[in-house]
Backbone as ProteinMPNN parsed JSONL, in Angstrom:
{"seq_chain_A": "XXXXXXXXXXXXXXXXXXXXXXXXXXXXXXXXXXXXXXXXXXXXXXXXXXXXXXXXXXXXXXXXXXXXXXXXXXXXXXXXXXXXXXXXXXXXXXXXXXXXXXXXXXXXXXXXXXXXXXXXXXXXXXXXXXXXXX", "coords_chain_A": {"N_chain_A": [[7.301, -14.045, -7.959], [5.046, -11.342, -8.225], [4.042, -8.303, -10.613], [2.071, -5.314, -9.917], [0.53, -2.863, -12.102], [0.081, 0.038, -11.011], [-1.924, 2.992, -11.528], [-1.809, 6.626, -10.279], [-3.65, 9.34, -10.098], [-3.852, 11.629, -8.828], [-1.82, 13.723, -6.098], [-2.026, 13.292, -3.541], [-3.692, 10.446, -2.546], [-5.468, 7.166, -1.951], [-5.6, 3.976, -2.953], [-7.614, 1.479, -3.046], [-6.203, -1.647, -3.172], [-6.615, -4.153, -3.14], [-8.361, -6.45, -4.243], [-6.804, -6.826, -6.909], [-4.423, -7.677, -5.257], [-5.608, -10.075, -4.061], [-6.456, -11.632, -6.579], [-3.523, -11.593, -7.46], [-2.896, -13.661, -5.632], [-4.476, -15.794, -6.056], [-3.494, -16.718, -8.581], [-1.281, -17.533, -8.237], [-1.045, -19.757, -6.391], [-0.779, -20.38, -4.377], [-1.377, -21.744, -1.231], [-0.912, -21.854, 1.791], [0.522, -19.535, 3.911], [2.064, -16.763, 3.243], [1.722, -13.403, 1.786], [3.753, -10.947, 0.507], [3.476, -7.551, 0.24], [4.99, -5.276, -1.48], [5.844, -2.104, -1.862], [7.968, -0.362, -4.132], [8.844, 2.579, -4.201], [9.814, 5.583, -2.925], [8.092, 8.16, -2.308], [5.515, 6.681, -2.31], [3.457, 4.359, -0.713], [2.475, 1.335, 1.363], [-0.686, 0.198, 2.905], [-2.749, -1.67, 5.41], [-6.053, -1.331, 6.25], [-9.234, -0.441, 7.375], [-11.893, -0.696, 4.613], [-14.413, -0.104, 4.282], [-15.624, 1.923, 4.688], [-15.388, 4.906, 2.78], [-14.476, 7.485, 4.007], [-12.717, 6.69, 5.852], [-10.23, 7.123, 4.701], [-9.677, 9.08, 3.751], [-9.708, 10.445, 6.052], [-7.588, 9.777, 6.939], [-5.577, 10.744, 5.246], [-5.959, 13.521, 5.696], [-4.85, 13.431, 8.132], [-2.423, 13.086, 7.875], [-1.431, 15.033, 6.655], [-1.873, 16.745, 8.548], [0.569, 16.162, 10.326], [2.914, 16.231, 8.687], [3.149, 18.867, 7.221], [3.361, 20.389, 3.835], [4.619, 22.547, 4.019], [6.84, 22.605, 5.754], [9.938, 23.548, 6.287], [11.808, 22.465, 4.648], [15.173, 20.647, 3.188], [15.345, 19.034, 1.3], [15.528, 19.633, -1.952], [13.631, 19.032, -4.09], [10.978, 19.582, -3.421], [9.163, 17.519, -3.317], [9.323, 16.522, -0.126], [7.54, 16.041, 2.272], [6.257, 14.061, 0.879], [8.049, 11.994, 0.896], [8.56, 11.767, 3.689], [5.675, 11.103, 4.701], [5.58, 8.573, 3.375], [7.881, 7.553, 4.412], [6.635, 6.845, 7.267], [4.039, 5.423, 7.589], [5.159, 3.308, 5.413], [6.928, 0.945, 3.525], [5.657, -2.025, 3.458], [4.054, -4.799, 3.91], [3.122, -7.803, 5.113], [0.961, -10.247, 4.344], [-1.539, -12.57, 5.994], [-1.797, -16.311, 4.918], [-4.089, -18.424, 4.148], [-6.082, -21.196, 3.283], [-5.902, -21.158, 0.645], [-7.188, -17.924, 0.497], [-7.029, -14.323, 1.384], [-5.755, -13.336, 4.407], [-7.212, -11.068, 5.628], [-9.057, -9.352, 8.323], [-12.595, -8.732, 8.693], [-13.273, -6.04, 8.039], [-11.133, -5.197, 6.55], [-8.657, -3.976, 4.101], [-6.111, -3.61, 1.405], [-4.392, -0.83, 0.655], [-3.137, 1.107, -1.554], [-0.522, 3.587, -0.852], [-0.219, 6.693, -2.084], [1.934, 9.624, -2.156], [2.792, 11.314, -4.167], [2.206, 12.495, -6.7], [0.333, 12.888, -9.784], [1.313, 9.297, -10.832], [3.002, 6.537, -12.524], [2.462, 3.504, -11.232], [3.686, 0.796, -9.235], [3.171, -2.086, -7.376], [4.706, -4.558, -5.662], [4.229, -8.548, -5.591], [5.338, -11.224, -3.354], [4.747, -14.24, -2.873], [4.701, -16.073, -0.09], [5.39, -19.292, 0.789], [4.322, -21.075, 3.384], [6.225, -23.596, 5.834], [6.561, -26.584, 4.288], [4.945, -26.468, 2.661]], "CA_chain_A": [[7.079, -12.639, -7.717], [4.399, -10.601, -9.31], [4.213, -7.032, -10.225], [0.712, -4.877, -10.083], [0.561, -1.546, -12.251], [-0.634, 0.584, -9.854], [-1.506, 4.473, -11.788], [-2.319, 7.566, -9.377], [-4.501, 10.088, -10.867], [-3.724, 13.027, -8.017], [-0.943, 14.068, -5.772], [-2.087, 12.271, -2.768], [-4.682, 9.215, -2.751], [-5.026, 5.959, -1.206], [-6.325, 3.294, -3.521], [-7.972, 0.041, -2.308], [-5.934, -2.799, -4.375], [-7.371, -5.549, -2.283], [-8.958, -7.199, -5.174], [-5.598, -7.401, -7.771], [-3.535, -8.859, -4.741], [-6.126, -11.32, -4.098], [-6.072, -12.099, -7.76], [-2.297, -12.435, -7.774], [-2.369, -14.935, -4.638], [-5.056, -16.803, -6.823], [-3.132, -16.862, -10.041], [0.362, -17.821, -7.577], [-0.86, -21.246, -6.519], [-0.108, -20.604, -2.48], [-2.739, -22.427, -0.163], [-1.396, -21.487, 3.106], [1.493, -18.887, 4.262], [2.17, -15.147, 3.726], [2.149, -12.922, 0.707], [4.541, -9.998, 0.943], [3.345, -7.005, -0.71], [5.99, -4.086, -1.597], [6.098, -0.698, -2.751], [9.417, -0.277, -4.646], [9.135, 3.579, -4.683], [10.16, 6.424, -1.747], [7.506, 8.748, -1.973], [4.647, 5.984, -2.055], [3.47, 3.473, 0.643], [1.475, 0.344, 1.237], [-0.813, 0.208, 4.378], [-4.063, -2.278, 5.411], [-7.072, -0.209, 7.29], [-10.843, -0.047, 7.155], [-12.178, -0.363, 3.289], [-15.253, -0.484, 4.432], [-15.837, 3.379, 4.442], [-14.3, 5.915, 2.179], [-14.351, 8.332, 4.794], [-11.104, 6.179, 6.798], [-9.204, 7.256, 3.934], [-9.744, 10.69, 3.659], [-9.24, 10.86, 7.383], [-5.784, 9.131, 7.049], [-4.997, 11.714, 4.274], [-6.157, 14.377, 6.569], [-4.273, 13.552, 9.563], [-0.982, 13.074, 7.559], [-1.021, 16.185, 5.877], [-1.345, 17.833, 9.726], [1.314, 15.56, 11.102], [3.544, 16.423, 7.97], [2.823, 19.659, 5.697], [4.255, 20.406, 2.654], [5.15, 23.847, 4.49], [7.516, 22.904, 6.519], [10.976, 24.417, 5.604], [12.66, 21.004, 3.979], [16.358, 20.663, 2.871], [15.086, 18.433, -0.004], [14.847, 20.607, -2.937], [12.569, 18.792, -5.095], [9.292, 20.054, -3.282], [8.309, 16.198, -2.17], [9.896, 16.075, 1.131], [6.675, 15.983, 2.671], [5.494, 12.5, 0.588], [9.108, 11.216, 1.673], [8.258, 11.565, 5.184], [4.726, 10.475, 4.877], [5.848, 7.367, 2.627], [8.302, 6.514, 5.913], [5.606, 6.868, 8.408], [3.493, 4.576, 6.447], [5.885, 2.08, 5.169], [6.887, 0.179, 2.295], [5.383, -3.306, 2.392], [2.706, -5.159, 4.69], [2.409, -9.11, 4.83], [-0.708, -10.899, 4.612], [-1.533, -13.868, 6.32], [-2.96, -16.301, 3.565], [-4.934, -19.683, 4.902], [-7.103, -21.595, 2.419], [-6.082, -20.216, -0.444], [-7.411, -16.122, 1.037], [-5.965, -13.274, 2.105], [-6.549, -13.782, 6.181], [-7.978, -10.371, 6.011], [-10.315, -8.868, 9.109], [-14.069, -8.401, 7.986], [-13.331, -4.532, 7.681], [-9.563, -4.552, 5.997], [-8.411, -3.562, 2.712], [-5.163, -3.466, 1.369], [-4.29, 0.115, -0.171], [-1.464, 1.49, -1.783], [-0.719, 5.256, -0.576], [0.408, 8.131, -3.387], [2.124, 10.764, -1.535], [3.777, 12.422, -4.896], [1.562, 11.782, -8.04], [-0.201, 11.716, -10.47], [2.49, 8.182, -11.265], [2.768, 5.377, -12.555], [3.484, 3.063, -9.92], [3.559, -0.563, -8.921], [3.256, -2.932, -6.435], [5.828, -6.104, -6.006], [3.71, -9.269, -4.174], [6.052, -12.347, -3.39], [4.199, -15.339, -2.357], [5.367, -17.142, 0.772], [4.665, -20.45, 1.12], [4.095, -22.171, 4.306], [6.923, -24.361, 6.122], [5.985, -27.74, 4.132], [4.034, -26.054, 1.378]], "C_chain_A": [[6.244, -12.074, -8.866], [4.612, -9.296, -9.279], [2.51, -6.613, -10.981], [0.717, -3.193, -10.31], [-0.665, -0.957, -11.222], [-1.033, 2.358, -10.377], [-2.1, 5.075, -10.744], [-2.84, 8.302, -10.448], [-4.342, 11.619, -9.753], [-2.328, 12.618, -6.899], [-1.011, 12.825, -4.841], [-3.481, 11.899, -2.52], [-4.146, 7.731, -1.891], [-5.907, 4.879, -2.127], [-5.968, 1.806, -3.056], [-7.198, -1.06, -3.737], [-6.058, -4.151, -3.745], [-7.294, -7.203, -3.205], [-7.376, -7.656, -6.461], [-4.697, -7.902, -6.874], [-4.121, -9.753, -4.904], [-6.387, -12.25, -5.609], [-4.94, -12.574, -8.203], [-2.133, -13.591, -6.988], [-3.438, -15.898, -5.874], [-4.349, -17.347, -8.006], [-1.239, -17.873, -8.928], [-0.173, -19.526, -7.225], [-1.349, -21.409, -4.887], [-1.766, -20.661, -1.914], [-2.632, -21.715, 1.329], [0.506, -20.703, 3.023], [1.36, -17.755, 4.217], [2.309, -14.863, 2.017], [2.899, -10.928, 1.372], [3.931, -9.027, -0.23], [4.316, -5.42, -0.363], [5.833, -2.66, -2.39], [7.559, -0.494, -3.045], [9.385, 1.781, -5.151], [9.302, 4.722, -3.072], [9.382, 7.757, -1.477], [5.929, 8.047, -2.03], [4.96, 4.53, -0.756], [2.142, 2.541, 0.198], [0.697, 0.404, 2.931], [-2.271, -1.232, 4.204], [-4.747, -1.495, 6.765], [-8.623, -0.312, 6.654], [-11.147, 0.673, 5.743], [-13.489, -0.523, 3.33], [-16.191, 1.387, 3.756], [-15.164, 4.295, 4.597], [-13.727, 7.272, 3.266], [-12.763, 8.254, 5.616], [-10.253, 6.951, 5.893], [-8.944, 8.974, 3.715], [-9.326, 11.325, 5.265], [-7.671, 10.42, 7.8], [-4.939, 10.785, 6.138], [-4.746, 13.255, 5.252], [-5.001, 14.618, 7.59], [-2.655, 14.05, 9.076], [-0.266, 13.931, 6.946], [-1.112, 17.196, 6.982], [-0.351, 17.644, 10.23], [2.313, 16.311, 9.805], [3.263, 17.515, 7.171], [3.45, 19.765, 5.025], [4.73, 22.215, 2.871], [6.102, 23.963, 5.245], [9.14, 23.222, 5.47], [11.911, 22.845, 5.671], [13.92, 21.352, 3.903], [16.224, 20.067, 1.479], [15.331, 19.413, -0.999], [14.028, 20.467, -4.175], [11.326, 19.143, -5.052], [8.368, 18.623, -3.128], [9.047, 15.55, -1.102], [8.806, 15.555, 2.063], [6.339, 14.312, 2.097], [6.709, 11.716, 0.741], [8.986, 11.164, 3.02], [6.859, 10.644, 5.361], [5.032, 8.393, 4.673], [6.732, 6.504, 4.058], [7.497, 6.092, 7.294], [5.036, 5.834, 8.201], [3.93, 3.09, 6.823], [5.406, 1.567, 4.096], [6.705, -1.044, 1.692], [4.397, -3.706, 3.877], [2.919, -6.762, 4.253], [1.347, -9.597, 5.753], [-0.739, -12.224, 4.424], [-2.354, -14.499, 4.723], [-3.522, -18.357, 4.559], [-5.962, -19.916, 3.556], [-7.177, -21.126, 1.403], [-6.48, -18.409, -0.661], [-6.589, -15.654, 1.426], [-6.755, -13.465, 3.688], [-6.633, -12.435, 6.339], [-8.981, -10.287, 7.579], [-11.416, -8.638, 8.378], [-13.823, -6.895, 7.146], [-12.087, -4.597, 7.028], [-9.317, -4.818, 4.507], [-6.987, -3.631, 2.491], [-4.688, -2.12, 0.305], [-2.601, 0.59, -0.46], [-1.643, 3.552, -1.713], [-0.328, 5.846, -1.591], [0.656, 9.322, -2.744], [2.396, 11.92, -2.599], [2.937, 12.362, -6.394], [0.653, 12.964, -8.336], [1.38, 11.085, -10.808], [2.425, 7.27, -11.823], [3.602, 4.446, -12.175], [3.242, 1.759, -10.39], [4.187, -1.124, -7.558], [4.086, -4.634, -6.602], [5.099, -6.902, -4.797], [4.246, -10.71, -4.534], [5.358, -13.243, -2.684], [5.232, -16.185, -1.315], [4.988, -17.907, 1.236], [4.863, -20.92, 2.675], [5.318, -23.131, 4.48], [5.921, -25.647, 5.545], [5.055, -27.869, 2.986], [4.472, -26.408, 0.272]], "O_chain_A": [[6.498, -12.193, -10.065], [5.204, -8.807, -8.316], [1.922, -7.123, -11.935], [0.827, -2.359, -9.411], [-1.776, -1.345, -10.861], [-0.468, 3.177, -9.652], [-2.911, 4.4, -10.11], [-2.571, 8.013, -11.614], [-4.858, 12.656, -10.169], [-1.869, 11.477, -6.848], [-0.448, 11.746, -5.02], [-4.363, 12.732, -2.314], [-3.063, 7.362, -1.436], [-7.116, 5.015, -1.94], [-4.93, 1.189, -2.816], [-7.592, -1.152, -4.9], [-5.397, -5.124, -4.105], [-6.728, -8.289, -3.081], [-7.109, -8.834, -6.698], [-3.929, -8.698, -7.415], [-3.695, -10.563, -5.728], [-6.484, -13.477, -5.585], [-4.842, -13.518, -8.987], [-1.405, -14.503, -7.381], [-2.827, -16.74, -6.532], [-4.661, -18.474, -8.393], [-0.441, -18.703, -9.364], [0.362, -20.443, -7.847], [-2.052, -22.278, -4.371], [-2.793, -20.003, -2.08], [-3.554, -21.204, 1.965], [1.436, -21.147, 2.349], [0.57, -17.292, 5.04], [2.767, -15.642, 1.181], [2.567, -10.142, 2.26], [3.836, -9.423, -1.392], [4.303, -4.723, 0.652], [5.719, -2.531, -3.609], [8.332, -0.468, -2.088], [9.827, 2.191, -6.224], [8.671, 4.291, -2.106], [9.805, 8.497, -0.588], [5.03, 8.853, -1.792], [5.944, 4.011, -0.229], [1.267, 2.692, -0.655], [1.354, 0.607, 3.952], [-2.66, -1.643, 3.111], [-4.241, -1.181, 7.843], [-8.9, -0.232, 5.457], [-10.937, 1.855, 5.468], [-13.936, -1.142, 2.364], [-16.947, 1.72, 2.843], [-14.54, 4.715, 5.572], [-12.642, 7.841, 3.145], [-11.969, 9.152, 5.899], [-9.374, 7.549, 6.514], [-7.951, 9.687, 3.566], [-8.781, 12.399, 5.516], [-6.925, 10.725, 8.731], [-4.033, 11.54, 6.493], [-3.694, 13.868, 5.433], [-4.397, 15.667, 7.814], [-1.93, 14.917, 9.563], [0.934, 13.911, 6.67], [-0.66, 18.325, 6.792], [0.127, 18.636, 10.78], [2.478, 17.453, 10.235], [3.049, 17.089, 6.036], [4.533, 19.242, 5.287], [5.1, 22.938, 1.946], [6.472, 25.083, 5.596], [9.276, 23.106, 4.252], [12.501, 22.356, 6.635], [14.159, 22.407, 4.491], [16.9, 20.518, 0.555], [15.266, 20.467, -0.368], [13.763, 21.319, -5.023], [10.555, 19.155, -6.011], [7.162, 18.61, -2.882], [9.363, 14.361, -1.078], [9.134, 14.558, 2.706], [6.193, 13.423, 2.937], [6.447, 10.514, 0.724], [9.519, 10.158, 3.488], [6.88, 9.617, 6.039], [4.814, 7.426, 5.402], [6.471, 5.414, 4.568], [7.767, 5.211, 8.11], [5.639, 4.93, 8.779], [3.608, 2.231, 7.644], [4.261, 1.537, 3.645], [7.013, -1.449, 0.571], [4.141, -2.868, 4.742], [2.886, -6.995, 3.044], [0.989, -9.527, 6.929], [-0.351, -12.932, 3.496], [-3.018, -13.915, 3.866], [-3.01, -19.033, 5.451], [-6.504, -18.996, 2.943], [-8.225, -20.638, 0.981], [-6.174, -17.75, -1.654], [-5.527, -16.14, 1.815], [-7.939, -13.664, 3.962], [-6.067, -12.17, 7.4], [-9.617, -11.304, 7.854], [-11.177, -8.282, 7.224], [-14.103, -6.674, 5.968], [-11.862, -3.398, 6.861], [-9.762, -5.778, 3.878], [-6.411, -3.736, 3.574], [-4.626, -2.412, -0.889], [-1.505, 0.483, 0.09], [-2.408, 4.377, -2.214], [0.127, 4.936, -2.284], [-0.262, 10.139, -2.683], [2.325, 13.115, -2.308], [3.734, 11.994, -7.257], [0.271, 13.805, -7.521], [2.378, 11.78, -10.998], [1.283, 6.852, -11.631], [4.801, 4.297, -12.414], [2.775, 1.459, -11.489], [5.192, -0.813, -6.919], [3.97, -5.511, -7.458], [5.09, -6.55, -3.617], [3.904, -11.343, -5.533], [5.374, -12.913, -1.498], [6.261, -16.778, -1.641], [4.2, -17.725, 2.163], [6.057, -21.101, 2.915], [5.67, -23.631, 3.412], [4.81, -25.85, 6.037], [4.547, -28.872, 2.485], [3.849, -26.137, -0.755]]}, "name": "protein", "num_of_chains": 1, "seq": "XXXXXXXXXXXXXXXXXXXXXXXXXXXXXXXXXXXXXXXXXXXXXXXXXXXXXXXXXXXXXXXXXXXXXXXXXXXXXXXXXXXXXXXXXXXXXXXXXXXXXXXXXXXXXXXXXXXXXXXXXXXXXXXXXXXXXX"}
């Protein structure tokens, strides 16, 4: 198991960490199976979606701040009920196929980690799963 500091720099963001998983599966060993990647926090999320153009991301942000505002009349009383809902919508981990040593990525997919509540300093937990026989 690795862990990948992850900081936010604004409330809510979606940053592409594509490149430091695929660095931890490289540094892990694993040829062929699954890597599990986790968010260990309740107002952040992990998703994979079109990193192709920044625009997806801003339109994710968009949507999820109509589907969810931070106006609606909560019970919470911390004032991030809103990035607790988003963060469940979401979800807190994603596995990725891995073949040949890669992430079995689509041409267009990214792997980002969401920030519903930030600026934080977060992290990502990615457990290597080997292959029946690996």
């Amino acid at each position: 198991m690795s862990t990948i500091p992850v900081p936010t720099d604004s409330r809510i963001v979606l940053i592409d960490v594509t490149r430091p998983v695929a660095d931890t599966l490289a540094a892990s060993g694993l040829r062929h199976g699954a890597l599990l990647v986790y968010v260990p926090h309740t107002t952040a999320a992990v998703t994979i979606n079109e990193n192709a153009d920044p625009t997806v991301c801003r339109d994710i942000i968009m949507a999820l701040d109509r589907l969810v505002p931070g106006s609606l009349p909560f019970a919470h009383s911390e004032g991030n009920s809103d990035a607790h809902v988003k963060a469940t919508l979401v979800g807190s981990s994603v596995l990725v196929p891995v073949a040949d040593d890669r992430l079995a990525l689509g041409t267009w997919q990214g792997i980002f980690f969401c920030e519903f509540d930030g600026p934080r300093q977060r992290r990502l937990i990615v457990q290597p799963l080997p292959a029946p026989g690996e």
